[in-house]
C-alpha positions in Angstrom: 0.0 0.0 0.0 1.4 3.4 -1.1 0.4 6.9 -0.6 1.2 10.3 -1.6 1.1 11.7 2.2 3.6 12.1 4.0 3.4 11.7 8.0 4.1 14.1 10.1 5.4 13.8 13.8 4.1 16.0 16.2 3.5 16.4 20.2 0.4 16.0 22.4 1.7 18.0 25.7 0.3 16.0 29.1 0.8 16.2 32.7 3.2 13.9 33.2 4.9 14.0 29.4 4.6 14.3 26.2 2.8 11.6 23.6 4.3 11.1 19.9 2.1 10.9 16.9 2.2 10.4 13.5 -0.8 12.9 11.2 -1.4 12.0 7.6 -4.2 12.6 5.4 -6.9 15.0 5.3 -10.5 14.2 5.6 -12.9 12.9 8.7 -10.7 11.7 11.5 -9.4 8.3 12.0 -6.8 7.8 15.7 -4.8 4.7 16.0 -3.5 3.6 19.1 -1.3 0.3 19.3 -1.0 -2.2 22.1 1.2 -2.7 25.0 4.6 -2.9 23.9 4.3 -2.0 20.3 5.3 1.0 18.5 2.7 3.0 16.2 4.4 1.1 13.2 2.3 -1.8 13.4 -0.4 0.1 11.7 1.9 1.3 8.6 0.1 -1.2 6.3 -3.2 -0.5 7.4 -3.0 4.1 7.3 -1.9 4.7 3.9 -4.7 2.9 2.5 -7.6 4.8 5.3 -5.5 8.0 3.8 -5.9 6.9 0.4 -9.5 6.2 0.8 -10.1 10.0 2.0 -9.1 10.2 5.8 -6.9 12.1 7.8 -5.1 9.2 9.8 -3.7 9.8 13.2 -1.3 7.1 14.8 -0.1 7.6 18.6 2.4 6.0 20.5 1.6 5.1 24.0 3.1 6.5 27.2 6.8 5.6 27.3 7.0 3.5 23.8 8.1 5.0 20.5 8.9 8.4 20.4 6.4 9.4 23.3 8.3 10.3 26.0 8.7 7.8 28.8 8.3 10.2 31.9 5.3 8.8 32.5 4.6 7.3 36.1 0.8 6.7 35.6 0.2 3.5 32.9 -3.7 1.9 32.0 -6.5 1.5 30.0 -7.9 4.7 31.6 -4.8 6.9 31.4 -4.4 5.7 27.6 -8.0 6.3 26.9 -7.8 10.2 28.6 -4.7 10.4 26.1 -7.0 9.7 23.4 -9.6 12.6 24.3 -7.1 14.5 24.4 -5.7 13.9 21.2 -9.1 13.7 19.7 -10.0 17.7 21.5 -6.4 19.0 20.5 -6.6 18.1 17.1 -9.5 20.4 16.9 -11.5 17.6 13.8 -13.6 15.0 15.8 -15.5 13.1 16.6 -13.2 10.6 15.5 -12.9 6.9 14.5 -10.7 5.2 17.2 -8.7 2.3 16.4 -6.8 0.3 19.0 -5.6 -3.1 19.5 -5.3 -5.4 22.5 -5.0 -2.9 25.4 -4.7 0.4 23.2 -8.7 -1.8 21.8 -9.6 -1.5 25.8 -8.5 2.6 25.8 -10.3 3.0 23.0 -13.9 1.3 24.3 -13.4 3.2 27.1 -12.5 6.4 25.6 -15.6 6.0 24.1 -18.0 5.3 27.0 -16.3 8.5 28.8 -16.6 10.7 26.0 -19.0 9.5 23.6 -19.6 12.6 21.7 -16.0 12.5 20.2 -16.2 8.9 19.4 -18.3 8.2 16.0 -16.9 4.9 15.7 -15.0 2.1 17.3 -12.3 -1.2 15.5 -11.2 -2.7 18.3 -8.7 -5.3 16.8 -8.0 -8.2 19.9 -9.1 -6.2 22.2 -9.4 -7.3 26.6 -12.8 -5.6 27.3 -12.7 -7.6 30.7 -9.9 -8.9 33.2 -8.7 -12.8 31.9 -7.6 -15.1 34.1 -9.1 -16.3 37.7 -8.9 -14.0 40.6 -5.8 -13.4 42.1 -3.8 -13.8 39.0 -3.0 -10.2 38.7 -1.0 -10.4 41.6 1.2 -13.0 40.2 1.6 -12.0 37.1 2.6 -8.2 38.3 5.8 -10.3 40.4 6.5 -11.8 37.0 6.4 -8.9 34.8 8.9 -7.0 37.3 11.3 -10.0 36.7 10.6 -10.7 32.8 11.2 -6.8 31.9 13.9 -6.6 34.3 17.7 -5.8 31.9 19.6 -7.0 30.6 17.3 -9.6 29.4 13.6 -7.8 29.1 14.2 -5.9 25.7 15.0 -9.6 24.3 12.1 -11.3 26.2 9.4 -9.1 25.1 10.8 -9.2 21.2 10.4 -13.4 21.7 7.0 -13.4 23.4 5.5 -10.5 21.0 6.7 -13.2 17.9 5.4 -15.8 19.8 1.8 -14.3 20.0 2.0 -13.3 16.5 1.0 -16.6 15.3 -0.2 -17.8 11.8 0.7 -15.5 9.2 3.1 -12.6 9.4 3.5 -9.3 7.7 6.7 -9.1 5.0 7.4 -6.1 8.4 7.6 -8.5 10.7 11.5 -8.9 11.2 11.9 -5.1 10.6 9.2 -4.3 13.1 9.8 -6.8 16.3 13.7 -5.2 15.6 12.5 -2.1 16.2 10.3 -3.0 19.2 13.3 -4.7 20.6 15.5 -1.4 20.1 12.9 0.8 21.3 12.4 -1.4 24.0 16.2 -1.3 25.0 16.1 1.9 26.0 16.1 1.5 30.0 13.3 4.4 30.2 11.0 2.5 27.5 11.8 -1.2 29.2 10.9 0.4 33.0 7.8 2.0 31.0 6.8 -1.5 29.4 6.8 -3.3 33.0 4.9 -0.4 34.5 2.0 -0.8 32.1 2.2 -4.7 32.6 1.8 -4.2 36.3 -0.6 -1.3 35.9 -3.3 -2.9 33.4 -6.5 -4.1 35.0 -9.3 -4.2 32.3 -12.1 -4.7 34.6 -11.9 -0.4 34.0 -13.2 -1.3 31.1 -15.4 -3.8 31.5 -17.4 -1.8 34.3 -18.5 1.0 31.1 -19.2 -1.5 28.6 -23.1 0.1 29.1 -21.7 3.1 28.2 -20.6 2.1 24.7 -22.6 3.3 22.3 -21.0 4.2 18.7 -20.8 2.2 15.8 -18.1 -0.8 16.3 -16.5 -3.5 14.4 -14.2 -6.2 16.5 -11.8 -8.1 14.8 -10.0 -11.4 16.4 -7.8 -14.0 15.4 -8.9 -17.2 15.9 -4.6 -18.7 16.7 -4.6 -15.5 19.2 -3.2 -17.5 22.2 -3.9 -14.6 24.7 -7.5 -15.7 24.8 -8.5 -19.4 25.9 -10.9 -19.6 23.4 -11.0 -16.6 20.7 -14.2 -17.7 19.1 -15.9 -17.7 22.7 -14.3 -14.2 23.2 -15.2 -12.9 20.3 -19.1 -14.3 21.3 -18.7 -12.6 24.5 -17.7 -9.4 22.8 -20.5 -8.9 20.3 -22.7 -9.9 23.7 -21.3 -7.2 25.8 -21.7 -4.2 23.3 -23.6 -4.2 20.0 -20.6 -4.8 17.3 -19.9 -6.6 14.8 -17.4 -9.8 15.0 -15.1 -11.1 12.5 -12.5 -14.2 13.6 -9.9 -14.2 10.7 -8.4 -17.8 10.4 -4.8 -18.2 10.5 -4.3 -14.9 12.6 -2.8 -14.4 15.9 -3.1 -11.1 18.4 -1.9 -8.5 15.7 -4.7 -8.5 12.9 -3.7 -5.1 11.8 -0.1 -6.2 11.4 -1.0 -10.0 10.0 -4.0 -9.4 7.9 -4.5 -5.7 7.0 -6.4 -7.7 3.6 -9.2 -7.8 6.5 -9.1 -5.2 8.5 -8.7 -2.2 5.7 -12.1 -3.5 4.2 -13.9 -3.8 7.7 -12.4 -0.4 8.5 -13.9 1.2 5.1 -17.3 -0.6 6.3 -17.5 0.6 8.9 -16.7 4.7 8.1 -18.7 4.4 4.8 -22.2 3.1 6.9 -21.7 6.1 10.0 -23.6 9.0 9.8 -22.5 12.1 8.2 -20.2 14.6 9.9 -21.6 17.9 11.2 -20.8 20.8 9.3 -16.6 21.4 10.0 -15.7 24.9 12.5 -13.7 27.8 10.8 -10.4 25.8 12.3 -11.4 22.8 11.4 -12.6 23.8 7.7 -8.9 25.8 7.8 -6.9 23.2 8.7 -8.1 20.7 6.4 -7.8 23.0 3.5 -4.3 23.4 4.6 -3.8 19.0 4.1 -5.7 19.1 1.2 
């Protein structure tokens, strides 16, 4: 996928740092958040074709990964998704279509239920819209994620078990990309950040608004993705929670933007092309976009 655009990098200022993303496009406005411990990249064969269907595209590190800074001391579904309103209310050209996957999926839905009149639409690719695992377990697995992202070793750990959940088929990226997650992720800053979202997440933020969730959704699965038990089942107990539609792509692990963008451009496109029409654009809004055009 090519396009004509050029990304941009630019700054959202917050209270504890700044957050990185990338702004392509012009047109109604599409925000892409990746998961934990993945750099904005992962959606680089999914933009250019959003931007060359007629949207403005913007892709945003998390806190502490990328090129977002990683002063950050407070990590979650709920300090991601307040990133997202922000981004959404700075860029001055909502409501917006949010995209996330895994726990950037959970900010997303969230970001949604708290702010639902800058959310027109929700693809929430893998996403954890309630806790896993029996009671208890966050405990435990917050002791090992201090020792697994602990250096020397965590950078190399985390590029292992990211391939290793990336199951199925794999983007021509994927050796380029999980390099660059593991370089990123070398940086002692970004590694500390990584294990402080690890520790941090608790999705049952999320899964407490799921009433709240209103816009128009699509939720995309892979049906190898070995972070859920059972992805069929979780993709049942999705489209039960909140009224979205459910696609299980065969052959895909936890990364369907990354492994099968084939699927998720279209369902993206479906999605935009069946929402309502945009409200008339402000005199910034109308000014900036003639300045992308």
């Amino acid at each position: 996928m090519t396009t004509s655009q050029s990304a941009s990098l630019a700054f959202l200022p917050r209270p504890e740092g700044k957050i990185a993303y990338s702004d392509t496009g012009a047109g109604p406005l599409v925000v892409a958040v990746p998961g934990m411990g993945d750099l904005r990249s992962t959606y680089d064969d999914v933009a250019p074709a959003l931007v060359d269907a007629g949207y403005r595209v913007v892709v945003a590190d998390l806190r502490g990964h990328g090129d977002s800074d990683a002063t950050f001391h407070t990590h979650g579904d709920d300090a991601t998704g307040t990133d997202l309103i922000a981004l959404v209310e700075h860029l001055d050209a909502g409501p917006a279509v949010l995209i996330g996957n895994s726990m950037g999926a959970s900010a997303a839905a969230w970001a949604a239920a708290e702010r639902p009149d800058l959310v027109r639409g929700l693809v929430l690719l893998s996403p954890y819209l309630r806790q896993p695992g029996a009671p208890g377990m966050q405990k435990v697995m917050g002791v090992a994620y201090r020792v697994l992202f602990a250096r020397p070793w965590g950078a190399a750990f985390w590029k292992s078990f990211y391939s290793s959940i990336t199951k199925g088929r794999r983007s021509p990226r994927h050796a380029e990309h999980v390099a660059a997650i593991r370089r990123n992720m070398s940086e002692p800053a970004r590694l500390r950040s990584l294990r402080d979202l690890a520790v941090a997440l608790d999705h049952s933020v999320v899964e407490a608004r799921l009433a709240a969730v209103k816009a128009p959704s699509v939720t995309v699965v892979g049906a190898l993705d070995p972070d859920f038990s059972d992805p069929a089942a979780e993709l049942a107990w999705i489209t039960g929670a909140i009224d979205t539609r459910g696609i299980l792509v065969p052959d895909v692990g936890h990364y369907p933007q990354h492994q099968a963008a084939d699927v998720v451009v279209p369902a993206v496109l479906e999605l935009l092309a069946g929402l309502p029409p945009l409200p008339a654009p402000t005199a910034s809004q109308a000014q900036d976009g003639g300045a992308r055009a």
